[in-house]
KOLDREN-615479 format. One record per residue (C-alpha): residue in one letter; x, y, z; residue number from 1. Coordinates in nm, 4 decimals. Last residue first. Layout:
<pts>
A / X / Y / Z / NUM $
...
</pts>
This chain:
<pts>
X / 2.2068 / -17.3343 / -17.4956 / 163 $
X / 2.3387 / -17.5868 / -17.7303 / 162 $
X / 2.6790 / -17.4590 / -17.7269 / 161 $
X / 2.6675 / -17.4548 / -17.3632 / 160 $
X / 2.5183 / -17.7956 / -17.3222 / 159 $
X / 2.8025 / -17.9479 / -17.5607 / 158 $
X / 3.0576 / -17.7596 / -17.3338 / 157 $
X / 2.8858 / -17.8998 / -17.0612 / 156 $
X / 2.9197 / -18.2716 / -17.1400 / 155 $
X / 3.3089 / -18.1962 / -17.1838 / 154 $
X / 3.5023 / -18.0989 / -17.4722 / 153 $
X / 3.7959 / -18.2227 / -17.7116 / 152 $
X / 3.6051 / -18.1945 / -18.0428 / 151 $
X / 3.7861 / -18.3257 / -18.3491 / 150 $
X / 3.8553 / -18.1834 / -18.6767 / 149 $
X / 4.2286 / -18.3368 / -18.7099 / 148 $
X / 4.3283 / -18.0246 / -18.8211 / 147 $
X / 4.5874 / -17.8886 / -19.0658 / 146 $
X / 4.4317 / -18.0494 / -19.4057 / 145 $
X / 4.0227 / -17.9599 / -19.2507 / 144 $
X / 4.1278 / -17.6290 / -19.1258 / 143 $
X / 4.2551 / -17.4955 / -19.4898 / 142 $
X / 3.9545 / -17.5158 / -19.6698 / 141 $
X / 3.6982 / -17.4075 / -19.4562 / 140 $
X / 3.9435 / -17.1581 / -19.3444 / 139 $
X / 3.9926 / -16.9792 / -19.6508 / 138 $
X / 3.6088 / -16.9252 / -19.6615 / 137 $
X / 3.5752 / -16.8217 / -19.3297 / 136 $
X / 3.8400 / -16.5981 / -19.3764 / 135 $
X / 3.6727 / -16.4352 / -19.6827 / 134 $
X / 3.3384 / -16.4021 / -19.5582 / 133 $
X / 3.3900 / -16.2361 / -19.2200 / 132 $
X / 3.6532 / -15.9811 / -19.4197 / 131 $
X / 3.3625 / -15.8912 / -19.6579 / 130 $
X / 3.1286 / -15.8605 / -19.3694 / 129 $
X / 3.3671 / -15.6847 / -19.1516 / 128 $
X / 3.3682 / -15.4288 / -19.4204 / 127 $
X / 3.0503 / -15.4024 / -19.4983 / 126 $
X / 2.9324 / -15.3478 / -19.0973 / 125 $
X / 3.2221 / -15.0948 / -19.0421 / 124 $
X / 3.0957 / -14.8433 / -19.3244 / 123 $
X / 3.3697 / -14.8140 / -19.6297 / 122 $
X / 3.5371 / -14.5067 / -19.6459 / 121 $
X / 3.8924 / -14.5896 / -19.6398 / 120 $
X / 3.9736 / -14.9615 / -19.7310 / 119 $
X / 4.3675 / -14.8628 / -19.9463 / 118 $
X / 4.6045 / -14.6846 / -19.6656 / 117 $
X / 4.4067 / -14.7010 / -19.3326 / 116 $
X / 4.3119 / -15.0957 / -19.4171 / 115 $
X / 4.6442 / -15.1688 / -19.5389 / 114 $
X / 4.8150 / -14.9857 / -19.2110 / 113 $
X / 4.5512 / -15.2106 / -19.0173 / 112 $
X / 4.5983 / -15.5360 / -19.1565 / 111 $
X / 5.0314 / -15.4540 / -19.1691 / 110 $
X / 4.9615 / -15.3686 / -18.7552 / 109 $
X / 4.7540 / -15.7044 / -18.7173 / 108 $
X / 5.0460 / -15.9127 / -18.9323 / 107 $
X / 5.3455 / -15.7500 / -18.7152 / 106 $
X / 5.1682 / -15.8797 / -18.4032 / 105 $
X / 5.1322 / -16.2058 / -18.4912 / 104 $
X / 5.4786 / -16.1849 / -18.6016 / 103 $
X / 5.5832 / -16.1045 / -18.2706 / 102 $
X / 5.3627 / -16.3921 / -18.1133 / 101 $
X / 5.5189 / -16.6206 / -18.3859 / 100 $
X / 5.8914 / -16.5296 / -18.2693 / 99 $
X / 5.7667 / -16.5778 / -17.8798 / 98 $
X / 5.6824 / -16.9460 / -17.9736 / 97 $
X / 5.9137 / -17.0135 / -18.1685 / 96 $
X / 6.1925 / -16.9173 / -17.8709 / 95 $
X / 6.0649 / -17.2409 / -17.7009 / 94 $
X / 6.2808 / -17.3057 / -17.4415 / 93 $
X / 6.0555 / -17.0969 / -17.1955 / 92 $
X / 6.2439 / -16.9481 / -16.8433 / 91 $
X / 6.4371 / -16.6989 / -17.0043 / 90 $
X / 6.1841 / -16.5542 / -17.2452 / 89 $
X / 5.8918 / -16.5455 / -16.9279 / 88 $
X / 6.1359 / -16.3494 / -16.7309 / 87 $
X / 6.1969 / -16.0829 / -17.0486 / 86 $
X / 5.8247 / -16.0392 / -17.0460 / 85 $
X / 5.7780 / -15.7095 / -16.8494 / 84 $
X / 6.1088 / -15.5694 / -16.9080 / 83 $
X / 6.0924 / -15.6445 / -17.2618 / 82 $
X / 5.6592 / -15.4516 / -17.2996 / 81 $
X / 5.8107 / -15.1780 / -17.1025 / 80 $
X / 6.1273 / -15.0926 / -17.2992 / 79 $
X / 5.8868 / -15.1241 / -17.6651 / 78 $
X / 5.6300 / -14.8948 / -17.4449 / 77 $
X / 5.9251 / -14.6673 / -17.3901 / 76 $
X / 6.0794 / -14.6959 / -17.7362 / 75 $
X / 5.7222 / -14.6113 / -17.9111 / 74 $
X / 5.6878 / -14.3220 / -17.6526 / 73 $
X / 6.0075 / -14.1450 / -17.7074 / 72 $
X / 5.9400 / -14.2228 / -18.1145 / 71 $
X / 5.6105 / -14.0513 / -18.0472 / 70 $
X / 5.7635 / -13.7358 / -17.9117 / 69 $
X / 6.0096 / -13.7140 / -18.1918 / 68 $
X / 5.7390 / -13.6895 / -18.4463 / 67 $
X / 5.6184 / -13.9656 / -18.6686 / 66 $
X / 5.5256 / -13.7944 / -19.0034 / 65 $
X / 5.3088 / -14.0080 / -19.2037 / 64 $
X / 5.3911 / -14.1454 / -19.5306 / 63 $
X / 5.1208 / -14.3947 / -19.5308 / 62 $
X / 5.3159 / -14.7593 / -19.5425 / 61 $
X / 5.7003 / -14.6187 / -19.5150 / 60 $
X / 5.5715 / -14.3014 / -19.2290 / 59 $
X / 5.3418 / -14.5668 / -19.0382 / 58 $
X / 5.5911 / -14.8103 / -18.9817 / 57 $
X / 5.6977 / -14.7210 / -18.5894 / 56 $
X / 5.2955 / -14.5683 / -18.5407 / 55 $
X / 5.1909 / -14.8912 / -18.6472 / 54 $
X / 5.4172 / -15.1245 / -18.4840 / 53 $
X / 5.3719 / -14.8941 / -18.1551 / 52 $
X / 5.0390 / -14.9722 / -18.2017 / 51 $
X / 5.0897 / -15.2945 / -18.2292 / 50 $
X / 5.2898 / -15.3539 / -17.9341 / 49 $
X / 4.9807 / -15.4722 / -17.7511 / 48 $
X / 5.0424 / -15.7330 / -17.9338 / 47 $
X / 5.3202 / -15.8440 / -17.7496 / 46 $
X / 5.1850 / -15.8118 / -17.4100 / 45 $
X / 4.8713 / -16.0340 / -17.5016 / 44 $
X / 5.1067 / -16.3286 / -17.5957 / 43 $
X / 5.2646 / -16.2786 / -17.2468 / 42 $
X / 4.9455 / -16.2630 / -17.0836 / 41 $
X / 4.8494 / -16.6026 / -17.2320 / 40 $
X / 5.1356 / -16.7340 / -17.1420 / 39 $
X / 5.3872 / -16.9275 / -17.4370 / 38 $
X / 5.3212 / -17.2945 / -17.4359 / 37 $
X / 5.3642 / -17.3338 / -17.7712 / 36 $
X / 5.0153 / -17.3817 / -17.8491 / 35 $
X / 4.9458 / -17.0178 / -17.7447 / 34 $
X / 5.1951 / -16.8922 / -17.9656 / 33 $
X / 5.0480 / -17.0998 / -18.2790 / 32 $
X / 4.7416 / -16.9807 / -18.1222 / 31 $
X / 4.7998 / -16.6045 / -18.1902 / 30 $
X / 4.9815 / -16.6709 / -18.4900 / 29 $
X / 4.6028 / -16.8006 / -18.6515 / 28 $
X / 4.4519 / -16.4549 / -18.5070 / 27 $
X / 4.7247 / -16.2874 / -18.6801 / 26 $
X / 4.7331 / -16.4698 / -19.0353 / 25 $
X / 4.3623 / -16.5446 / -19.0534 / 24 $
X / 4.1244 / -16.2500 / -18.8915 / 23 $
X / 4.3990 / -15.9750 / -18.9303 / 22 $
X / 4.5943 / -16.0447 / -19.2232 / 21 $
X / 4.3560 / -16.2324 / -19.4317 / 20 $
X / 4.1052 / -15.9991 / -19.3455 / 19 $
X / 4.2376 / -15.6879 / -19.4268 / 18 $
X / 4.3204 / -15.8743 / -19.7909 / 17 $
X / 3.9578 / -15.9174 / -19.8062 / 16 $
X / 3.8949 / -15.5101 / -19.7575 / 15 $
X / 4.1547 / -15.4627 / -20.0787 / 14 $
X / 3.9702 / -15.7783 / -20.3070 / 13 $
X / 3.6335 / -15.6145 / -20.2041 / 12 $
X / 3.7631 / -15.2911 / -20.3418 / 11 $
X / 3.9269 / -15.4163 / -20.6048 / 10 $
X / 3.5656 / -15.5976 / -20.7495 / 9 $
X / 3.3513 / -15.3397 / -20.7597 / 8 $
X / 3.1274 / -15.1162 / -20.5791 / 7 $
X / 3.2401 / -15.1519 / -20.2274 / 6 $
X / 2.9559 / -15.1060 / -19.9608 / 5 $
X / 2.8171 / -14.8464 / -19.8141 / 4 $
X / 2.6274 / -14.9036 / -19.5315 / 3 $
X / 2.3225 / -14.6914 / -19.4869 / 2 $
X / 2.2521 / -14.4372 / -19.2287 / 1 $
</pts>
């Protein structure tokens, strides 16, 4: 099967947008959590929210019909997710950190509502392309002014990459 790939230039604009949210603005709060000492597990925890995200702000983005048994299971897995890191919340003084692991969250859920709503039938391999592309391209010019482009590594992370 060939890919099909967008034929003009709103299409590739819509699919790049995708990957601004998901491959720039959530993977980028992802580490902005991690780098404020918030777990690893914890940060994972939150965005496994996002499908409750989705299915919570699927009827303003798509206009679909959440029924009462989903809300029951969006507040569950919200209760679940709070009893599971509300430990973590009291013993970190960084609140940021948690805040940016939320929003991390919120970004992936807009990427995929955006995605469902305006990148339908596109085949997976174009898509990522486009999205590949784009972020890379923002962050060739953003990593250089925020980074200090440095490699903290040992000898065998130099083999490794090598190898």
């Amino acid at each position: 099967m060939k890919a099909q790939w967008p034929s003009n230039w709103r299409e590739i604009s819509a699919i790049s947008i995708v990957g601004i949210l998901i491959h720039i603005l959530y993977l980028g709060c992802v580490f902005i959590a991690l780098n404020h000492d918030i777990p690893a597990g914890v940060v994972t925890l939150i965005a496994a929210l996002q499908p409750i995200f989705t299915a919570a702000l699927s009827f303003s983005f798509l206009k679909e019909k959440v029924i009462i048994s989903q809300w029951i299971g969006i507040i569950i897995g919200i209760c679940g997710v709070a009893l599971v890191i509300q430990d973590s919340i009291y013993l970190s003084a960084d609140i940021l950190g948690y805040i940016v692991a939320f929003m991390a969250t919120l970004f992936l859920t807009l990427g995929v509502l955006f995605e469902k709503k305006f990148c339908k039938n596109y085949h997976l391999i174009a898509a990522l392309t486009i999205q590949y592309i784009t972020a890379s391209l923002i962050l060739l010019i953003i990593t250089p002014i925020i980074e200090d482009m440095t490699i903290y590594g040992k000898p065998n992370l130099f083999y490794q990459l090598l190898g």
